[in-house]
N, C-alpha and C positions, 0 to 999 in steps of 0.2 A: 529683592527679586526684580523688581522698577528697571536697576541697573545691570540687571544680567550680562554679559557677553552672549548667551544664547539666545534668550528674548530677542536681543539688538540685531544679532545675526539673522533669527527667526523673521522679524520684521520687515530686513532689506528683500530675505530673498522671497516672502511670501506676505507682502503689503497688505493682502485682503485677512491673512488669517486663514482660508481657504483649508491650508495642507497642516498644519502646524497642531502635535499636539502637547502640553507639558508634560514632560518626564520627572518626578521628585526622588530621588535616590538618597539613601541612608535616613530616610523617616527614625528609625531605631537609633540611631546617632546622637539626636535629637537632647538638648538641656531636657533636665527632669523638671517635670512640671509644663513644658511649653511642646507646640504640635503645630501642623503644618492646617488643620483642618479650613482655615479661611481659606488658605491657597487652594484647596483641594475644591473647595467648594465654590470658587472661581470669584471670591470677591475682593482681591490684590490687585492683582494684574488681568483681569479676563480675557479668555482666551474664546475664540469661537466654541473650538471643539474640547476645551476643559484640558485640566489634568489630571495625572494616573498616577499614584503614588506606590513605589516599588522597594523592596527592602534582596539589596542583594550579597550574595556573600564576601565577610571582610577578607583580610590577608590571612588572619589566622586561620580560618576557615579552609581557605584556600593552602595555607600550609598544613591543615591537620588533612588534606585529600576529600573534603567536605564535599558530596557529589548534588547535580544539581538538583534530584529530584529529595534528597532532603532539607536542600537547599528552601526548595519552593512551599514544600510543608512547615518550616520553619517560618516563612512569610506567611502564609496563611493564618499559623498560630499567632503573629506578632497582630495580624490586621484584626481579626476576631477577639482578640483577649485584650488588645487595650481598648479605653475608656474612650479618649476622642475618634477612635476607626469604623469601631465594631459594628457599626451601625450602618457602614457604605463599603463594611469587606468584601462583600461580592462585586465590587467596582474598582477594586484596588487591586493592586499584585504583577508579577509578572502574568501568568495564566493570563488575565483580565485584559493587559495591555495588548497581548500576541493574537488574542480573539478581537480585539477592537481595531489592529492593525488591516489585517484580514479583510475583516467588511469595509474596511473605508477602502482598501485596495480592488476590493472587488466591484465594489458600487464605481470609483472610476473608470475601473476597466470597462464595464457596462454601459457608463455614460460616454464614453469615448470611442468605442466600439465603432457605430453606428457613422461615424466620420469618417471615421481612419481605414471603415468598410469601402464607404462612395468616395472615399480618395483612392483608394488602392481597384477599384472597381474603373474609377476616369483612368485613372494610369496606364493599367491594361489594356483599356478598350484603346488608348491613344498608341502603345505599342502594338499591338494588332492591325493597326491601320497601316502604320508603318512598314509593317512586317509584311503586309498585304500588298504593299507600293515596291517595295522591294524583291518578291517573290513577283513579280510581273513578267509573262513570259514574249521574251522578247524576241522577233522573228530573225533578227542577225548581227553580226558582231558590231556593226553601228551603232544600233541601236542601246547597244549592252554599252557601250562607250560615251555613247549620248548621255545617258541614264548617268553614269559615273563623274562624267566633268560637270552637269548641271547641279547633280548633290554637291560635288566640290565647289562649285560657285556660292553655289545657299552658305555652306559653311563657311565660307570667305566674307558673303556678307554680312553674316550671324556678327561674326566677328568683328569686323568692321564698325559695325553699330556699337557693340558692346564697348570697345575702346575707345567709342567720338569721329570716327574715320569720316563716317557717312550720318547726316541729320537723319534724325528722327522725331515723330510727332511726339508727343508725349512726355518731353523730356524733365527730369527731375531736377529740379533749384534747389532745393532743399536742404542737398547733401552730395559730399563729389561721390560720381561715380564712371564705369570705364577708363579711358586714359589718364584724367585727371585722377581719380584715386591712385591708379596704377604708378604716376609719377609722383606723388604724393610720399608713397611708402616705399618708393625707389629712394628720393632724396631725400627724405625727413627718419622713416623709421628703420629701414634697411641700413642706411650711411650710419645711421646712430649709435647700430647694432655692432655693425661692423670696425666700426671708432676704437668703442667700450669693449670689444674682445682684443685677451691679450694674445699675440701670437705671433709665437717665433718657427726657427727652422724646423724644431723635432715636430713643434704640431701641424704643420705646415706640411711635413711627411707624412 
């Protein structure tokens, strides 16, 4: 398990643990005699949020038309009736899994909520202002032309900055960015791209 490809994978993209739950499939599979229960009970590999140990239908199964809700009673029967499960079958299963997916989804939603509320709340209020600057009732066609070329200048500037045109305080060492990124992936990842494809006249058409 140590060396899983999933573990591995599980770990790059979720370092704290945070999101990550074990899934153990084909428990029933299993050497006679030997059981998953250490795994289950989280002392192999520990996992924050534990694993779920699931028994799902084989091929025969699936070729005799095995549907899923016999499917599920079958696992129930497997978790209950053997000797190292039965004792944490109401923690185990599909069912088990789908109800514990649920609450962790929802407890995020809930903890995430509240952010993503006072962002979408600044956003608004930052388009309204705008919409408000824009809806400005202007006494004549000057003035409505005035309004038009000084946005156009903003945006000229905006730009500007963003590509390196014109200094700015603040600027980031760090990492390229504006022009310098921009010719960056012009000559380096763009050209590279463009190298390594092969193309003749039909594609070319």
């Amino acid at each position: 398990l140590a060396t899983s490809d999933s573990i591995k994978i599980a770990r790059d993209v979720d370092p704290d643990g945070e999101r990550t739950i074990g899934v153990l499939t084909k428990l029933d599979l299993m050497d006679k005699g030997t059981n998953a229960r250490d795994i289950l009970d989280n002392k192999v590999v520990p996992l924050k949020r534990g694993y779920i140990g699931v028994v799902n239908r084989s091929q025969s199964d699936i070729a005799k038309n095995k549907d899923i809700k016999s499917a599920i009673e079958a696992e129930e029967y497997f978790f209950h009736t053997h000797p190292a499960y039965y004792d944490v079958a109401n923690q185990l299963g599909t069912a088990y899994l789908q109800k514990l997916l649920n609450e962790n989804l929802t407890t995020h939603i809930k903890s995430a909520m509240p952010g993503l509320v006072n962002k979408l709340e600044a956003t608004l209020r930052e388009v309204c202002e705008q919409q408000e600057k824009v809806k400005m009732n202007f006494g004549d066609e000057n003035s409505k032309t005035k309004f038009i070329l000084n946005s156009l200048k903003e945006i000229i500037n905006q730009f500007e900055m963003k590509i390196g045109l014109v200094a700015k305080s603040g600027l980031v060492i760090d990492k390229l960015t504006g022009g310098a990124l921009i010719n960056r992936i012009m000559n380096k990842g763009f050209r590279s791209a463009i190298q390594k494809m092969s193309l003749n006249d039909d594609r070319l058409r």
